[in-house]
PyMOL Python script that loads the backbone (N, CA, C, O; Angstrom):
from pymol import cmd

cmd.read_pdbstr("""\
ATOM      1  N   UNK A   1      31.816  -1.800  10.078  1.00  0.00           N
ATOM      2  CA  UNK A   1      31.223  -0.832   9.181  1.00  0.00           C
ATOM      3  C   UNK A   1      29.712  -1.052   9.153  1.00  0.00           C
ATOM      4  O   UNK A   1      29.138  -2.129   8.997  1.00  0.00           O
ATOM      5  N   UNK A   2      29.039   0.432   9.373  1.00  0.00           N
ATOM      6  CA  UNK A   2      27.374  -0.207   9.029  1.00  0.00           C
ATOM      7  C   UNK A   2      26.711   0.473   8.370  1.00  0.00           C
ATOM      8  O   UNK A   2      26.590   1.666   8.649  1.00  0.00           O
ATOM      9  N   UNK A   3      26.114  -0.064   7.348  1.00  0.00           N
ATOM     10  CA  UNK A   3      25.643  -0.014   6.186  1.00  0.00           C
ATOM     11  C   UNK A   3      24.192   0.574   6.290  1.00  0.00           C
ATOM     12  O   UNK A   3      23.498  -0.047   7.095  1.00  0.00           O
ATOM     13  N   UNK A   4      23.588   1.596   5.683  1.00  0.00           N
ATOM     14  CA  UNK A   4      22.653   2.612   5.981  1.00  0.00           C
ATOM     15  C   UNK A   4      21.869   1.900   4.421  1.00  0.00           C
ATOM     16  O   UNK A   4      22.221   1.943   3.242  1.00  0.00           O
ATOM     17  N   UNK A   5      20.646   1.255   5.142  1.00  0.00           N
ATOM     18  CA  UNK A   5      19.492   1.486   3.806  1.00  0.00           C
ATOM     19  C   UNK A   5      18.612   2.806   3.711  1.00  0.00           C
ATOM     20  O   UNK A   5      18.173   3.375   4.711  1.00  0.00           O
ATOM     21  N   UNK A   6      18.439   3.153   2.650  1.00  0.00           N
ATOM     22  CA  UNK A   6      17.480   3.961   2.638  1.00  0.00           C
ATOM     23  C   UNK A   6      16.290   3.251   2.952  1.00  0.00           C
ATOM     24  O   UNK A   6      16.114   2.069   2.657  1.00  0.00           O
ATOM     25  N   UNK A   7      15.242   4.174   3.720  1.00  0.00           N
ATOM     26  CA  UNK A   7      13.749   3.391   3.486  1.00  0.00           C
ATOM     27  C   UNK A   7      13.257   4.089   2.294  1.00  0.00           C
ATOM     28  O   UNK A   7      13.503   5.173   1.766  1.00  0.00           O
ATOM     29  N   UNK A   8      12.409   3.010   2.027  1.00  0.00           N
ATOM     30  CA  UNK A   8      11.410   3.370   0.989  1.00  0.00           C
ATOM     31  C   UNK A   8      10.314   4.221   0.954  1.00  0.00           C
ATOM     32  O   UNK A   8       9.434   4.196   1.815  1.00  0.00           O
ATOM     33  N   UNK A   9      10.322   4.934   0.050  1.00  0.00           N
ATOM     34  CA  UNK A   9       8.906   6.458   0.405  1.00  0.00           C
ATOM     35  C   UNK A   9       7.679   5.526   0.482  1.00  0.00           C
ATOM     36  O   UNK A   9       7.704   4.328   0.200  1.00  0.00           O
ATOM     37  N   UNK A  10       6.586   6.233   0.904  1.00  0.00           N
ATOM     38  CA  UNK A  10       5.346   5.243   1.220  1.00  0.00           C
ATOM     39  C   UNK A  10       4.752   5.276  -0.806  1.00  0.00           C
ATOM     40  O   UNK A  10       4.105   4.333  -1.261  1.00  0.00           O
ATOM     41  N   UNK A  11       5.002   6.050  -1.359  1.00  0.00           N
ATOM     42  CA  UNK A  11       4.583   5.789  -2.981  1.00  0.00           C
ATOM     43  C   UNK A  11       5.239   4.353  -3.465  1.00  0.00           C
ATOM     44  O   UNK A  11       4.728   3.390  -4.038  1.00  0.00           O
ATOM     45  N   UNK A  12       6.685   4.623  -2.963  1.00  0.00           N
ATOM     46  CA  UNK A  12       6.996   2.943  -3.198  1.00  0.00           C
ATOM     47  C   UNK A  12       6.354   1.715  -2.274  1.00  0.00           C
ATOM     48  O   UNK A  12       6.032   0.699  -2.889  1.00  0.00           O
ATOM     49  N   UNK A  13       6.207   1.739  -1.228  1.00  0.00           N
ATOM     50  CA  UNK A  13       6.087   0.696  -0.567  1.00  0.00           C
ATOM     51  C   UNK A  13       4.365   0.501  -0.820  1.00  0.00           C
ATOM     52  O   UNK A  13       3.776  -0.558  -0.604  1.00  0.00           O
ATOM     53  N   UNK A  14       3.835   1.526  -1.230  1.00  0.00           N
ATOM     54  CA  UNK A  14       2.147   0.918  -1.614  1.00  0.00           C
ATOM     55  C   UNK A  14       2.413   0.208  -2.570  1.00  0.00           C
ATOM     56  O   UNK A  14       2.226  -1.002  -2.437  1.00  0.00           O
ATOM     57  N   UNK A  15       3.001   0.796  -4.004  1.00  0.00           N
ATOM     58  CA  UNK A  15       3.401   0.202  -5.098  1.00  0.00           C
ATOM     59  C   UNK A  15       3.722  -1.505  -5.197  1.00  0.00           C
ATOM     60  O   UNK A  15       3.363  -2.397  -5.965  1.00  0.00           O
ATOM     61  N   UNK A  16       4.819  -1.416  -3.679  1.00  0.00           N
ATOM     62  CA  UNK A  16       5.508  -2.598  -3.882  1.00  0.00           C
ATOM     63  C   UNK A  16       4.237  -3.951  -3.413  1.00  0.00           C
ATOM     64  O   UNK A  16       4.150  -5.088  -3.878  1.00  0.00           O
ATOM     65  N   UNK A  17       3.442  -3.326  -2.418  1.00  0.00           N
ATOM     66  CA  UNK A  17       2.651  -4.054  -1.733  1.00  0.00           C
ATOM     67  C   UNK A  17       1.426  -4.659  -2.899  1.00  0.00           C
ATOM     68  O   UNK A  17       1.032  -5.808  -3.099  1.00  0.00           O
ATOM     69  N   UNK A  18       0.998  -3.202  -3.611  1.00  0.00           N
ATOM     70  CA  UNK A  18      -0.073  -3.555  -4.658  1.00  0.00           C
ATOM     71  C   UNK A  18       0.259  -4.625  -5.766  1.00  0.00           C
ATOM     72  O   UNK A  18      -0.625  -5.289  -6.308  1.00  0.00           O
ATOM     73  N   UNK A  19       1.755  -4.755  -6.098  1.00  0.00           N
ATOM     74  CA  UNK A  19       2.154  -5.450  -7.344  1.00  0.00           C
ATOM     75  C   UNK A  19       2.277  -6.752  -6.518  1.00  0.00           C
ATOM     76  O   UNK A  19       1.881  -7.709  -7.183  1.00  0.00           O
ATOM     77  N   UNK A  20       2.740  -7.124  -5.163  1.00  0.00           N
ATOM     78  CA  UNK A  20       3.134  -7.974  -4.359  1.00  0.00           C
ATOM     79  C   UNK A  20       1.144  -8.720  -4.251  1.00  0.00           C
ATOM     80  O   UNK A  20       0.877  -9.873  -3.911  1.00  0.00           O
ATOM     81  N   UNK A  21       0.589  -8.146  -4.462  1.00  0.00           N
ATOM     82  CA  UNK A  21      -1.398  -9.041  -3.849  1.00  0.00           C
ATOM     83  C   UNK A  21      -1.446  -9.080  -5.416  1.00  0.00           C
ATOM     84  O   UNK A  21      -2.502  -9.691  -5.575  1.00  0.00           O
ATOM     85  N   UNK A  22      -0.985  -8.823  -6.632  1.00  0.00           N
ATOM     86  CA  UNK A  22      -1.068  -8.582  -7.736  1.00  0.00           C
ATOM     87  C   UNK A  22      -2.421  -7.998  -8.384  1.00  0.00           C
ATOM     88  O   UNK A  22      -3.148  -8.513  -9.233  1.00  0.00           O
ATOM     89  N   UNK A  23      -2.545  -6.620  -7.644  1.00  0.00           N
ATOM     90  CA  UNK A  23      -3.788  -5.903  -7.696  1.00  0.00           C
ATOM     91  C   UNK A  23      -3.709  -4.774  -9.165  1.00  0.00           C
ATOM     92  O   UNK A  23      -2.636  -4.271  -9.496  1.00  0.00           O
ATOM     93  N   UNK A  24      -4.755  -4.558  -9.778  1.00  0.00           N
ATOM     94  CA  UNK A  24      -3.970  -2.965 -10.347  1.00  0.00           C
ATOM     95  C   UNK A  24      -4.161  -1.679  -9.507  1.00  0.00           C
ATOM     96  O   UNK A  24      -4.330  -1.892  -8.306  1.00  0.00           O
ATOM     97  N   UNK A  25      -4.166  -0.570  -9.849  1.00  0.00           N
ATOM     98  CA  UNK A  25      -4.273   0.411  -9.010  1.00  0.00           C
ATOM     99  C   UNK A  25      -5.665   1.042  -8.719  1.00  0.00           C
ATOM    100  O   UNK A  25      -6.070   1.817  -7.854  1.00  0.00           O
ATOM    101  N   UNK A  26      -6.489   0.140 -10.229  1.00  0.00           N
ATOM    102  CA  UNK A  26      -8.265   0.062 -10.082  1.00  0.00           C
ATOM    103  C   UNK A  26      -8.107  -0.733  -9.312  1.00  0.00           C
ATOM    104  O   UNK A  26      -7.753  -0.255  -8.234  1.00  0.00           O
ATOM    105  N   UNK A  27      -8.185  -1.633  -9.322  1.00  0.00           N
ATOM    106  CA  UNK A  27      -8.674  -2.892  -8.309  1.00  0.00           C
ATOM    107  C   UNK A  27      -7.859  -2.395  -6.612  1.00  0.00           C
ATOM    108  O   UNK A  27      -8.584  -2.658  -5.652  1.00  0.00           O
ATOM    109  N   UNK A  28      -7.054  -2.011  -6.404  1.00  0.00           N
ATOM    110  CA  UNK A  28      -6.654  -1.953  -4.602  1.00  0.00           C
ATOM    111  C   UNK A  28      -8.303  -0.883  -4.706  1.00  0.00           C
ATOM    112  O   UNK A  28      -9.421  -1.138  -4.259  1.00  0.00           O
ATOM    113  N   UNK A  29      -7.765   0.396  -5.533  1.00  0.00           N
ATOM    114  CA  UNK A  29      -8.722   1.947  -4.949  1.00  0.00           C
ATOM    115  C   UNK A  29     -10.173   1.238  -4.631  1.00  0.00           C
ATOM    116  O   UNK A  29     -10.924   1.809  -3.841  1.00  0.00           O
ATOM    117  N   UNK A  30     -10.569   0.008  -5.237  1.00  0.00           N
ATOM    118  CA  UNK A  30     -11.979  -0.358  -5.790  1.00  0.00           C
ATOM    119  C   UNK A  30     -12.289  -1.217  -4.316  1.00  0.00           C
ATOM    120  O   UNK A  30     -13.301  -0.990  -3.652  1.00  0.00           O
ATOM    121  N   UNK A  31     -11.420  -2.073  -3.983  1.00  0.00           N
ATOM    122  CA  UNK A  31     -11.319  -2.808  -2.837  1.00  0.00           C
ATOM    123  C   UNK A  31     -11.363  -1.904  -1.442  1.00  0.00           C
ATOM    124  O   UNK A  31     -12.152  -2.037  -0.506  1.00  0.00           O
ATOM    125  N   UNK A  32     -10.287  -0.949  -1.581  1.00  0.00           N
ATOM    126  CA  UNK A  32     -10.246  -0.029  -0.461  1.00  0.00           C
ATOM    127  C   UNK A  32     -10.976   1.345  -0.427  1.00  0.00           C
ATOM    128  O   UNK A  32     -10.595   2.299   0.251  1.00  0.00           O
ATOM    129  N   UNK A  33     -12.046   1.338  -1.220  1.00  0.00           N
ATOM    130  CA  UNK A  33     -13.152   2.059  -1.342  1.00  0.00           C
ATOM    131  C   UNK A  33     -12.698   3.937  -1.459  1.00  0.00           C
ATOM    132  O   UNK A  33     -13.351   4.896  -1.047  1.00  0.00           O
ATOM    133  N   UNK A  34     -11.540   3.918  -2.079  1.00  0.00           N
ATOM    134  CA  UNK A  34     -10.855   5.325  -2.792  1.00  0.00           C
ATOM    135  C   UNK A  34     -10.993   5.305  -3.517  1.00  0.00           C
ATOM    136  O   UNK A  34     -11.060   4.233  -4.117  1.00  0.00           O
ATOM    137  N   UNK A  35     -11.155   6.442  -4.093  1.00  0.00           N
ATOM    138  CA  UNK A  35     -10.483   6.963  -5.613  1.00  0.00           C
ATOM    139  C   UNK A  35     -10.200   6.478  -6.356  1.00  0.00           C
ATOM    140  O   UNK A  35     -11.281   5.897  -6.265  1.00  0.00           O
ATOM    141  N   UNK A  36      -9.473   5.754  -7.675  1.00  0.00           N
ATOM    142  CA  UNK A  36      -8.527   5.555  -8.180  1.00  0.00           C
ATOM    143  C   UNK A  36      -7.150   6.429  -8.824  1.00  0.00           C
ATOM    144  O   UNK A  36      -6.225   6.061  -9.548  1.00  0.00           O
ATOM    145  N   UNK A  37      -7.424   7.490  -8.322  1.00  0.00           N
ATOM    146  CA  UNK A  37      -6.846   8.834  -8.532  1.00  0.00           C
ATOM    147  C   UNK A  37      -6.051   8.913  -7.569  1.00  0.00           C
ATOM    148  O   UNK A  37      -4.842   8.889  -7.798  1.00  0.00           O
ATOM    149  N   UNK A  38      -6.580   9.034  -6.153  1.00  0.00           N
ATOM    150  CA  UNK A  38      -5.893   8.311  -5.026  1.00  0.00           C
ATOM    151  C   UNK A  38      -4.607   7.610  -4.901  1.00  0.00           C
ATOM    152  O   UNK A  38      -3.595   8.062  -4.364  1.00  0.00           O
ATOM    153  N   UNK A  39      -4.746   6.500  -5.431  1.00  0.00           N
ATOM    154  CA  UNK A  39      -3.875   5.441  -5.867  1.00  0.00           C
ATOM    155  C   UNK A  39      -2.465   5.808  -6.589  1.00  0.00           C
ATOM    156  O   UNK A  39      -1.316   5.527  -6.249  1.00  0.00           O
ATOM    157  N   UNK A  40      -2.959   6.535  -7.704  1.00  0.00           N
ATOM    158  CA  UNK A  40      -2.264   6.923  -8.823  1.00  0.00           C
ATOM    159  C   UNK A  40      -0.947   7.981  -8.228  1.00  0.00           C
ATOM    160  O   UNK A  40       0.267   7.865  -8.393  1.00  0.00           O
ATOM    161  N   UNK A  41      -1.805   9.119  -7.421  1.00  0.00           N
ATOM    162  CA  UNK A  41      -1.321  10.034  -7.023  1.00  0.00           C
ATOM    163  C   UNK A  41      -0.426   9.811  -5.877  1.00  0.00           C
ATOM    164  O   UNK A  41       0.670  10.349  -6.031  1.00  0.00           O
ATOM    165  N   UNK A  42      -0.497   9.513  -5.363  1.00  0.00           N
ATOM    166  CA  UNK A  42       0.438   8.470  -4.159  1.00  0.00           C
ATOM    167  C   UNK A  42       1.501   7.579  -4.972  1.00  0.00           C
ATOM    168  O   UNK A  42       2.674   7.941  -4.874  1.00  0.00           O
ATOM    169  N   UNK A  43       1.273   6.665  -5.615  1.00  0.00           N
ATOM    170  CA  UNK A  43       2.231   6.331  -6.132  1.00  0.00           C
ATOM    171  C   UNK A  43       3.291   6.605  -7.404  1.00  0.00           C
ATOM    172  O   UNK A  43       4.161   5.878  -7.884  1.00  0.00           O
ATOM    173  N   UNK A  44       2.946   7.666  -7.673  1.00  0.00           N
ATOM    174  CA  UNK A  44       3.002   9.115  -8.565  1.00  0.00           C
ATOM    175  C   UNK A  44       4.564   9.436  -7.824  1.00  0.00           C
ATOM    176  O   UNK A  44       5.686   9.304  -8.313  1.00  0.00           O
ATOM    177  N   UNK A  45       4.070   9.995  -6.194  1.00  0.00           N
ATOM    178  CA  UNK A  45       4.431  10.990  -5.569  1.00  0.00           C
ATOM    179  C   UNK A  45       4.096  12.490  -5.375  1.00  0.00           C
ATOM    180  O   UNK A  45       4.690  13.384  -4.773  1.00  0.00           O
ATOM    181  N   UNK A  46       3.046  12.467  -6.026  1.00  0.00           N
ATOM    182  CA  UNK A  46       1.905  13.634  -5.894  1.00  0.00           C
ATOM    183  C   UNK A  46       1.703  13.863  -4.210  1.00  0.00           C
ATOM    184  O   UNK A  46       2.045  14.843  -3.548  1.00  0.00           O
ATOM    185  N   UNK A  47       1.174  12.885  -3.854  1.00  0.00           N
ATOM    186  CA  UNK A  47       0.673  13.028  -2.347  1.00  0.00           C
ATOM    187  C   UNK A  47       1.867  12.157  -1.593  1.00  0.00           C
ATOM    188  O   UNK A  47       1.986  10.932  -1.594  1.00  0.00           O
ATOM    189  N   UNK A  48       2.710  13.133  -0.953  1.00  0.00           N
ATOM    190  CA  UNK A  48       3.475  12.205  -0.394  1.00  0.00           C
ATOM    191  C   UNK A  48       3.298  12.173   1.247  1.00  0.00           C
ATOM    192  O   UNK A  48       4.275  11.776   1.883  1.00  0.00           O
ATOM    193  N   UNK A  49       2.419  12.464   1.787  1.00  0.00           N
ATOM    194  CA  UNK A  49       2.047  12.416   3.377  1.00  0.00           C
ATOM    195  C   UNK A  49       0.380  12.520   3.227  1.00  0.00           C
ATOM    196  O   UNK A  49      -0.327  13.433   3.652  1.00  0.00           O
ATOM    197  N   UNK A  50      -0.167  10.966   2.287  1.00  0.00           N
ATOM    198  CA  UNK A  50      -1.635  10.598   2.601  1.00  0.00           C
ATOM    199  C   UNK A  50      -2.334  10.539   3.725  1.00  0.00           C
ATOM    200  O   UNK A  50      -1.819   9.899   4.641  1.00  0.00           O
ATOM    201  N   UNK A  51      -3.655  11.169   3.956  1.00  0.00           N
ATOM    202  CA  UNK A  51      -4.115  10.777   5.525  1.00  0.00           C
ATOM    203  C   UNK A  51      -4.220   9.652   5.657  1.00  0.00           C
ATOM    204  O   UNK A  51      -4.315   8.676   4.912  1.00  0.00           O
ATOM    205  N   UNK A  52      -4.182   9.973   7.437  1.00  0.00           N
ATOM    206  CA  UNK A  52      -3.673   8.084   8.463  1.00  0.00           C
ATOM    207  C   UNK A  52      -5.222   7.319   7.967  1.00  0.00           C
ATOM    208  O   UNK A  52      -5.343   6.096   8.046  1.00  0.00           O
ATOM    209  N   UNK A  53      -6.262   8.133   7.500  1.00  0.00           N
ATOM    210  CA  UNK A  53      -7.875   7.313   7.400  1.00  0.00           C
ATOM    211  C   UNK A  53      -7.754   6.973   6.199  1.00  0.00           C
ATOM    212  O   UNK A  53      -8.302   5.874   6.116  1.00  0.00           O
ATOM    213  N   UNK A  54      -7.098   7.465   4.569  1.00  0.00           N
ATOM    214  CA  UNK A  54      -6.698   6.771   3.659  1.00  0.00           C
ATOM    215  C   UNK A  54      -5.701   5.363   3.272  1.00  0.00           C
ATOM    216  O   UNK A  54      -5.710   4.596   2.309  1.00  0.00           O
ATOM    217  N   UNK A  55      -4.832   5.446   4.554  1.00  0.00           N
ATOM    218  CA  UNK A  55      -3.400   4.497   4.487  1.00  0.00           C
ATOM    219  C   UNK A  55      -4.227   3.427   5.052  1.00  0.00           C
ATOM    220  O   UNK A  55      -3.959   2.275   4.710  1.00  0.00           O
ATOM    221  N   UNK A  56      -5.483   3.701   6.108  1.00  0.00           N
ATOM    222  CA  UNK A  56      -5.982   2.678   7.087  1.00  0.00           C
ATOM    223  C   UNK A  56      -6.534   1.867   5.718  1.00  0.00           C
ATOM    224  O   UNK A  56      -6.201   0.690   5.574  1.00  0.00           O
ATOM    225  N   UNK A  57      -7.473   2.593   4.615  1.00  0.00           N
ATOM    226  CA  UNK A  57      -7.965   1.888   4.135  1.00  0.00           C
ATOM    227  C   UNK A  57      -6.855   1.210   3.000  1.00  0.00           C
ATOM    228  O   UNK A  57      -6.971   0.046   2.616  1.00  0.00           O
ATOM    229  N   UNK A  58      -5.880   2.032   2.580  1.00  0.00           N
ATOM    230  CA  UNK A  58      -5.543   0.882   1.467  1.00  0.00           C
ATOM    231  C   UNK A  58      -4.782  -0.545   1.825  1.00  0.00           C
ATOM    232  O   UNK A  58      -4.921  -1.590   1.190  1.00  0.00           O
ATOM    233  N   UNK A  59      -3.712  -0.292   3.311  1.00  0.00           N
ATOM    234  CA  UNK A  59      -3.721  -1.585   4.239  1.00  0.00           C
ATOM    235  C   UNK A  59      -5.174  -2.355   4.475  1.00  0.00           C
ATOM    236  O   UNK A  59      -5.281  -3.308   3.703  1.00  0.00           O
ATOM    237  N   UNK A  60      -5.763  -2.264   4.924  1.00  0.00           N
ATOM    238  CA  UNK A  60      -6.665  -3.389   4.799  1.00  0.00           C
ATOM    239  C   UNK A  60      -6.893  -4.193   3.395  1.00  0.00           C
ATOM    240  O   UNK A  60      -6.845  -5.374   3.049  1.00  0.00           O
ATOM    241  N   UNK A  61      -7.190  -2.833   2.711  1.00  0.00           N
ATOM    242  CA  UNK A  61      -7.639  -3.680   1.249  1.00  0.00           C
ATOM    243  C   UNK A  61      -5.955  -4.574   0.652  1.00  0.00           C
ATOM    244  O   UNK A  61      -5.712  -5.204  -0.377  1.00  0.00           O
ATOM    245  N   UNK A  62      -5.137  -4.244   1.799  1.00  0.00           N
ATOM    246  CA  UNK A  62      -4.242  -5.283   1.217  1.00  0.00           C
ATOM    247  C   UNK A  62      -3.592  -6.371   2.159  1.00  0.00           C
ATOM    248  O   UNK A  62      -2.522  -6.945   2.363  1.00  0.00           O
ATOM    249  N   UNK A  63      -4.520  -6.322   2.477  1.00  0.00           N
ATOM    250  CA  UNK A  63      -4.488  -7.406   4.301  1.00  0.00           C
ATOM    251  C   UNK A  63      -3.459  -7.320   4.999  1.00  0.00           C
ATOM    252  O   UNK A  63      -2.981  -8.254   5.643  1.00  0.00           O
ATOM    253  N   UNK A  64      -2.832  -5.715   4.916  1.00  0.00           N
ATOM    254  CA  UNK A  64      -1.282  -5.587   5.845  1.00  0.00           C
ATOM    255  C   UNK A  64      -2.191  -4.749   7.038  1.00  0.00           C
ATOM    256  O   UNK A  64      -3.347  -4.325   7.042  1.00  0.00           O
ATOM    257  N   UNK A  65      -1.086  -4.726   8.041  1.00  0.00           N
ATOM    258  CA  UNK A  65      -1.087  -2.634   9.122  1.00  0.00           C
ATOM    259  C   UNK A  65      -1.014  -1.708   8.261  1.00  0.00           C
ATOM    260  O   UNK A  65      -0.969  -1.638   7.032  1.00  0.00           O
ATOM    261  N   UNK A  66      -1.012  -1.149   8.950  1.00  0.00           N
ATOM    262  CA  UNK A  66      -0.449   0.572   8.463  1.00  0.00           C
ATOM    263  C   UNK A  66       0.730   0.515   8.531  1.00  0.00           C
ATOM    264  O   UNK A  66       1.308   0.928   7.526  1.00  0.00           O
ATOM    265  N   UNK A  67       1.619   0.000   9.694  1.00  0.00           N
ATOM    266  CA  UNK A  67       3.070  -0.373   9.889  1.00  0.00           C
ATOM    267  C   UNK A  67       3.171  -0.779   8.888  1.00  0.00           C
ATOM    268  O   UNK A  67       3.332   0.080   8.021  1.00  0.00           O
ATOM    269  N   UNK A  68       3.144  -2.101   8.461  1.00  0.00           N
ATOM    270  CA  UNK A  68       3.526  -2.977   7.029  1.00  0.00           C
ATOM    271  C   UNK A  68       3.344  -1.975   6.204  1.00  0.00           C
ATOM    272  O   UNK A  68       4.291  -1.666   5.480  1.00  0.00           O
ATOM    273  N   UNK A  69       2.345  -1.382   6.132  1.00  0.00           N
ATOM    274  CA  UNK A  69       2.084  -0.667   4.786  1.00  0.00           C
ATOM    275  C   UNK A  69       3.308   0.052   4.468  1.00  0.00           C
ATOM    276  O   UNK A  69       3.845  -0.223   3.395  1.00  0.00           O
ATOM    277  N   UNK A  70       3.914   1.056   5.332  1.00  0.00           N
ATOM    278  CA  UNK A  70       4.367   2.181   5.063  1.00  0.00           C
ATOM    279  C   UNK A  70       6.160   1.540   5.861  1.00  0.00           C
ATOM    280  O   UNK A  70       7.155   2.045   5.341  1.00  0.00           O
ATOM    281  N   UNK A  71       6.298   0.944   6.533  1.00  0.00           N
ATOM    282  CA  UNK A  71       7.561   0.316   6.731  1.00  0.00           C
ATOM    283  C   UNK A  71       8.053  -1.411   6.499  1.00  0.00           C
ATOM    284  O   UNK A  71       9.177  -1.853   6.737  1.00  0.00           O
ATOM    285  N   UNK A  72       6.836  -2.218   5.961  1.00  0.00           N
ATOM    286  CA  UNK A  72       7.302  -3.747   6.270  1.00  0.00           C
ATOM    287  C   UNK A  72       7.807  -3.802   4.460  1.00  0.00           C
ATOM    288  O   UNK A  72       7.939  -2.920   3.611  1.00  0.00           O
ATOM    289  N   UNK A  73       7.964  -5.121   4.449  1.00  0.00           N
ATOM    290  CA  UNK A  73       8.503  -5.418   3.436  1.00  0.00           C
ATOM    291  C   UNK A  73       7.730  -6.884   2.936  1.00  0.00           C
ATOM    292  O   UNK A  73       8.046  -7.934   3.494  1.00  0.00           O
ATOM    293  N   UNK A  74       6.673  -6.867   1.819  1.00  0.00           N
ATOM    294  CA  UNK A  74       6.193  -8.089   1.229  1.00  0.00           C
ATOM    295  C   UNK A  74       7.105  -9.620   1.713  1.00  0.00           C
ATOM    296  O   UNK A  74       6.597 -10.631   2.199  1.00  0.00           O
ATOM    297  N   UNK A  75       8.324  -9.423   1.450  1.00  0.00           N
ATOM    298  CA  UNK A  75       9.428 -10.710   1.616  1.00  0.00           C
ATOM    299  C   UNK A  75       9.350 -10.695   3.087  1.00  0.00           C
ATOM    300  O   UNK A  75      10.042 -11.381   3.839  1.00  0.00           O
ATOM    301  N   UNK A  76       8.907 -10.283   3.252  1.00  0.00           N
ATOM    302  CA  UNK A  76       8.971 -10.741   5.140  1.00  0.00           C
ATOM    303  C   UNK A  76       7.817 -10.908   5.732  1.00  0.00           C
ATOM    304  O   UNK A  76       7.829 -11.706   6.670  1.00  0.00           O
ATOM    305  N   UNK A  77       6.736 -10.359   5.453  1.00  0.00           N
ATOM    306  CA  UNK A  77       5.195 -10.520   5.669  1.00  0.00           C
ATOM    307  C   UNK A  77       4.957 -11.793   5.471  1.00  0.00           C
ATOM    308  O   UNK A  77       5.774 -12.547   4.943  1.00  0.00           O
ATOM    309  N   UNK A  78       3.607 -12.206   5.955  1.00  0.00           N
ATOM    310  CA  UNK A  78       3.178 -13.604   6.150  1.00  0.00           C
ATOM    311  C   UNK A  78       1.756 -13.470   4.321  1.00  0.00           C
ATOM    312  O   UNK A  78       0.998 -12.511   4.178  1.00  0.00           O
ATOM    313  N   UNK A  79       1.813 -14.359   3.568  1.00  0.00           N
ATOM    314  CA  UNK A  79       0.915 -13.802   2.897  1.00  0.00           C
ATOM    315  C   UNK A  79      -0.417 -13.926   3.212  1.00  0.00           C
ATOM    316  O   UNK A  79      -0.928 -15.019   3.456  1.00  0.00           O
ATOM    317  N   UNK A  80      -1.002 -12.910   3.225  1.00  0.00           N
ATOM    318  CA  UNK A  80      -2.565 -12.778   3.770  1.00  0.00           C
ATOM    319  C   UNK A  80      -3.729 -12.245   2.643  1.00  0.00           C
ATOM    320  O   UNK A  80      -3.860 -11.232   1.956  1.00  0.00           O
ATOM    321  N   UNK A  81      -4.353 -13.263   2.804  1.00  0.00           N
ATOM    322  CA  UNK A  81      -5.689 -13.008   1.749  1.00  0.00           C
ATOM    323  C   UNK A  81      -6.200 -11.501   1.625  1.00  0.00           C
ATOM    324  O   UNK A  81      -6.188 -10.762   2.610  1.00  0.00           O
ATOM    325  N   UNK A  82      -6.529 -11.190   0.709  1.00  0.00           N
ATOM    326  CA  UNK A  82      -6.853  -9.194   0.600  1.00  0.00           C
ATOM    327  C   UNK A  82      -8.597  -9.453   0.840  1.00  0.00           C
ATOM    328  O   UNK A  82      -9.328 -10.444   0.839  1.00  0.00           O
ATOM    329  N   UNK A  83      -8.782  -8.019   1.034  1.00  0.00           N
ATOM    330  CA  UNK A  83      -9.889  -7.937   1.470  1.00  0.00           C
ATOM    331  C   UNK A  83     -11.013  -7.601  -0.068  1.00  0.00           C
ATOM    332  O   UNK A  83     -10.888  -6.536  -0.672  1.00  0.00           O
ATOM    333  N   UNK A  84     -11.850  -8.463  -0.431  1.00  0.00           N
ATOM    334  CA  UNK A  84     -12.369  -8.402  -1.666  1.00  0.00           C
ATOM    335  C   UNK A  84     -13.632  -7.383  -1.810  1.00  0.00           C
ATOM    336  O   UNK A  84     -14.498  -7.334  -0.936  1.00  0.00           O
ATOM    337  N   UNK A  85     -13.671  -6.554  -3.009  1.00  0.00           N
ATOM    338  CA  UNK A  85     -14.839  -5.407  -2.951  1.00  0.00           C
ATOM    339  C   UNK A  85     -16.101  -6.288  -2.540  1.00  0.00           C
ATOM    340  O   UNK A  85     -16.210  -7.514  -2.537  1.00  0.00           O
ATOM    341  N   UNK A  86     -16.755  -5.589  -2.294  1.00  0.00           N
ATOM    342  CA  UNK A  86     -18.031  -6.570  -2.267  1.00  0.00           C
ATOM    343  C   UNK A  86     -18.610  -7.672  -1.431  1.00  0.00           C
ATOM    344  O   UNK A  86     -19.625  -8.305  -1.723  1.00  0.00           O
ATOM    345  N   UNK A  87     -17.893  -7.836  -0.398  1.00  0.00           N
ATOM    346  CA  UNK A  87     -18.095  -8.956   0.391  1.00  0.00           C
ATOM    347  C   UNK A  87     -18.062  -8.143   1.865  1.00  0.00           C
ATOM    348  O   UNK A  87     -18.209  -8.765   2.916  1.00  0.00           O
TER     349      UNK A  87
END
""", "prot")
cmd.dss("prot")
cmd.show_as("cartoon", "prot")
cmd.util.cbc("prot")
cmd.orient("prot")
């Protein structure tokens, strides 16, 4: 028998990633130089197909891919230092 996960929408998996660097949703947008509206709205489900030049930035500001971002899973990732505003 084989067992079908759902994947996770990318509103969840930012979510999961942002609470996982223990960012708020000011602090990723602030780091990854968006919006904070941005943030909100995406993980809302407002925007549910963000551009690939928005996803680029909020992966970095959370030291994943774009892959990770939108398909990996925190529990399996290696933990990696985030990228800090300002530096």
């Amino acid at each position: 028998m084989i067992i079908i996960m759902p994947l996770k929408t990318i509103a969840q998996q930012v979510q999961t990633w942002r609470e996982h660097r223990e960012l708020s949703q000011r602090a990723l947008a602030k780091a990854a130089g968006v919006a904070p509206v941005l943030v909100q709205k995406i993980e809302a489900g407002a925007i549910v197909d963000p551009r690939l030049s928005s996803l680029r930035k909020l992966a970095g500001a959370l030291g994943v891919t774009v892959g990770e971002l939108v398909d990996g899973s925190p529990a399996k990732a290696k933990k990696r230092p985030t990228k800090r505003a300002g530096r």
